[in-house]
C-alpha positions in Angstrom: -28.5 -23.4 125.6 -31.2 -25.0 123.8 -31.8 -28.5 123.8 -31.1 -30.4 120.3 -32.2 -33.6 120.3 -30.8 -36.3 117.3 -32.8 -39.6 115.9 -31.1 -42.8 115.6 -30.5 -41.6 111.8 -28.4 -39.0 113.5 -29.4 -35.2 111.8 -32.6 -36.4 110.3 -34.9 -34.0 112.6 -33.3 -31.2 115.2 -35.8 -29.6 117.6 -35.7 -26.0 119.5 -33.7 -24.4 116.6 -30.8 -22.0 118.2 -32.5 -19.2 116.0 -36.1 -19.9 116.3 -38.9 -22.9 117.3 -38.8 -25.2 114.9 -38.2 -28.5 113.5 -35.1 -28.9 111.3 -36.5 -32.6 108.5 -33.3 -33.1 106.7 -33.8 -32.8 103.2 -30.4 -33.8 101.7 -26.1 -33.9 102.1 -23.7 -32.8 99.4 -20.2 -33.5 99.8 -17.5 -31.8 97.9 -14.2 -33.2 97.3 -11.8 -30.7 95.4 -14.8 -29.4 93.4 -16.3 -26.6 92.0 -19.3 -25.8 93.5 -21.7 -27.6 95.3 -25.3 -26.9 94.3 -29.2 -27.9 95.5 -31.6 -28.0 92.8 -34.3 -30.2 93.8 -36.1 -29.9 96.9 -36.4 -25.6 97.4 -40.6 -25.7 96.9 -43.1 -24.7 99.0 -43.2 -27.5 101.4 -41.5 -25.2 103.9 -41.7 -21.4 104.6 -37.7 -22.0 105.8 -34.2 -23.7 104.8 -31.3 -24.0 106.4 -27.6 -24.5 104.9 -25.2 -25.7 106.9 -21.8 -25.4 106.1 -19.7 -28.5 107.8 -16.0 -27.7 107.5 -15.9 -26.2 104.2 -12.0 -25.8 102.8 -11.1 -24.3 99.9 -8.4 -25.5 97.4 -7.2 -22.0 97.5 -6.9 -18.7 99.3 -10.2 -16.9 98.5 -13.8 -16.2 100.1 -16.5 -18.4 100.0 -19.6 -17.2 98.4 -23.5 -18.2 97.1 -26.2 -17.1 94.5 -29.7 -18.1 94.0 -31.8 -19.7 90.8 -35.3 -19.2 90.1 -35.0 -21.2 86.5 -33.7 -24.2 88.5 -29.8 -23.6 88.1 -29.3 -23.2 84.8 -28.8 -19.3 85.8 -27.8 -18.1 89.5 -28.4 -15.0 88.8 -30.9 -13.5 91.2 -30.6 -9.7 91.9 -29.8 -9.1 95.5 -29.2 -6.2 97.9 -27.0 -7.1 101.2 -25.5 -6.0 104.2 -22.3 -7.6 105.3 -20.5 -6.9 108.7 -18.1 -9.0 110.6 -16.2 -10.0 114.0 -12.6 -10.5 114.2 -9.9 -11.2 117.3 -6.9 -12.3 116.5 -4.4 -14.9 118.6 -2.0 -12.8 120.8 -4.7 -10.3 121.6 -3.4 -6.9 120.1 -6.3 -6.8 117.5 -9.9 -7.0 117.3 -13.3 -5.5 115.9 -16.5 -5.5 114.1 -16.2 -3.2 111.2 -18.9 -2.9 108.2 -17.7 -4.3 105.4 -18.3 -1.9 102.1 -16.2 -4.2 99.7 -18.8 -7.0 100.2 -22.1 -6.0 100.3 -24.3 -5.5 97.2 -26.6 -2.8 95.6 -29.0 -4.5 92.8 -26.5 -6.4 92.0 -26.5 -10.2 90.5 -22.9 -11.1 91.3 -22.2 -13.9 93.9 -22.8 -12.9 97.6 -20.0 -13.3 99.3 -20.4 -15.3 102.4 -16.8 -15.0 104.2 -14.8 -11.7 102.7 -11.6 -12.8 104.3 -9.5 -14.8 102.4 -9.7 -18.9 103.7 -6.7 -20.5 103.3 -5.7 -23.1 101.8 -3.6 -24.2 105.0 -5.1 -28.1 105.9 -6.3 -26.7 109.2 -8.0 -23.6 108.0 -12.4 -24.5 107.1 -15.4 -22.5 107.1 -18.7 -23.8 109.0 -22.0 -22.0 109.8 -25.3 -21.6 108.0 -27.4 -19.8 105.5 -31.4 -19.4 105.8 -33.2 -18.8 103.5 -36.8 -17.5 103.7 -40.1 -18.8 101.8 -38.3 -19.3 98.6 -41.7 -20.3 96.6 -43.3 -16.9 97.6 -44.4 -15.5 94.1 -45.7 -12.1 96.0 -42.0 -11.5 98.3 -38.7 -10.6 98.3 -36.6 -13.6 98.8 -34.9 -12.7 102.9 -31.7 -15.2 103.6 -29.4 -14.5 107.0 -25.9 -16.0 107.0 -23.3 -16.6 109.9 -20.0 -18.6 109.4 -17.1 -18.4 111.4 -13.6 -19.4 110.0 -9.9 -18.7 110.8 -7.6 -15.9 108.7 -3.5 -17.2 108.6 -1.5 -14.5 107.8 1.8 -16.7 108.9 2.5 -15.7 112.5 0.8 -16.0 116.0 -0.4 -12.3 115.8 -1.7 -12.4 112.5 -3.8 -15.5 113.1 -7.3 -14.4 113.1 -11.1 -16.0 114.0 -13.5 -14.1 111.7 -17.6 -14.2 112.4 -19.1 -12.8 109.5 -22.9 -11.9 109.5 -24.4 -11.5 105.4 -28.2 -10.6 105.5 -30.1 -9.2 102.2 -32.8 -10.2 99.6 -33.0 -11.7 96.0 -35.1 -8.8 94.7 -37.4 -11.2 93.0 -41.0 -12.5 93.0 -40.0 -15.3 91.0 -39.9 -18.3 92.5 -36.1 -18.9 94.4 -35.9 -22.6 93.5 -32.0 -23.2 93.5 -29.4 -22.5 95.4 -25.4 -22.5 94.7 -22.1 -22.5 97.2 -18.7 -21.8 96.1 -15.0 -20.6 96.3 -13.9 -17.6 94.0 -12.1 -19.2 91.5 -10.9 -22.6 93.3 -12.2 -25.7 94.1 -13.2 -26.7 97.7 -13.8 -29.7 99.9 -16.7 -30.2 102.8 -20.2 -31.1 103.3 -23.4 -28.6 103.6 -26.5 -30.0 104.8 -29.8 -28.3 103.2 -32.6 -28.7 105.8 -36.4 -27.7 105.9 -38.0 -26.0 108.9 -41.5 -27.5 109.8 
């Protein structure tokens, strides 16, 4: 396990990243409370070759999936083409039912529709969240491909003990760009949401 180790000002600066060597310098906090989309438009530049999202208890308002897109014209368009891979873990409560199927629905081919982040459908139940992260590699590259990784885990409530499910999903791809990736947006399919997502550099 490595060792994370918090400032007085809490998540200002995380060392020995759980997915590299690092330094995590918080950059900034968004909270959303019932609302549409939560978005970071200042701040993705070249100071850093990495950023990290995290997702902190993200519900929706809603049954739906949770999804992102990326900018290069500073969110007035998310837009960016993209070509993914999605795959995910599931194992549900009384033990009759698990896997790790590829996941055909959700993955994209050129396309410049949201990425979904979670496929299953989150609840709207008050218990049922999202939380993970998103990174997102050398967005201000004007010669790249823009590479992002994502891993969430949330809960899938069908309504009984045996249909109550813990989903990991893993989303990987590239905005087939060499524009500039300078925005970055977060939200449900067609509801509002709640939560906070952390945007972070990596030194």
């Amino acid at each position: 396990m490595p060792l994370i180790k918090l400032n007085d000002r809490s998540i200002k600066d995380v060392t020995s990243l759980p997915f590299g060597v690092g330094t995590l310098v918080h950059i900034q906090s968004q909270t959303a409370s019932n609302s549409a989309s939560i978005s970071f438009t200042t701040g993705i530049d070249s100071t850093y070759k990495e950023y990290v999202f995290y997702f902190i208890d993200i519900h929706p308002r809603g049954d739906t999936s949770f999804q992102f897109n990326l900018s290069t014209d500073g969110g007035s368009n998310y837009n960016v083409t993209k070509t993914t891979t999605f795959f995910r873990a599931y194992h549900n409560q009384d033990d009759s039912a698990s896997g790790l199927p590829y996941e055909t629905g959700s993955d994209l081919a050129q396309s410049t529709a949201f990425q979904n982040i979670v496929n299953s459908t989150i609840t709207s139940e008050a218990t049922d969240n999202v939380t993970g992260y998103l990174q997102l590699f050398n967005p201000a590259s004007t010669t790249y491909v823009k590479h992002f990784l994502s891993t969430t885990v949330s809960p899938y409530t069908g309504g009984s003990a045996g249909s109550n499910y813990v989903i990991n999903a893993f989303v990987a791809g590239y905005g087939n760009t060499t524009s500039a990736v300078n925005a970055i947006r977060f939200q449900m399919n067609a509801v509002n949401m709640d939560g906070t997502i952390a945007m972070f550099g990596v030194l």
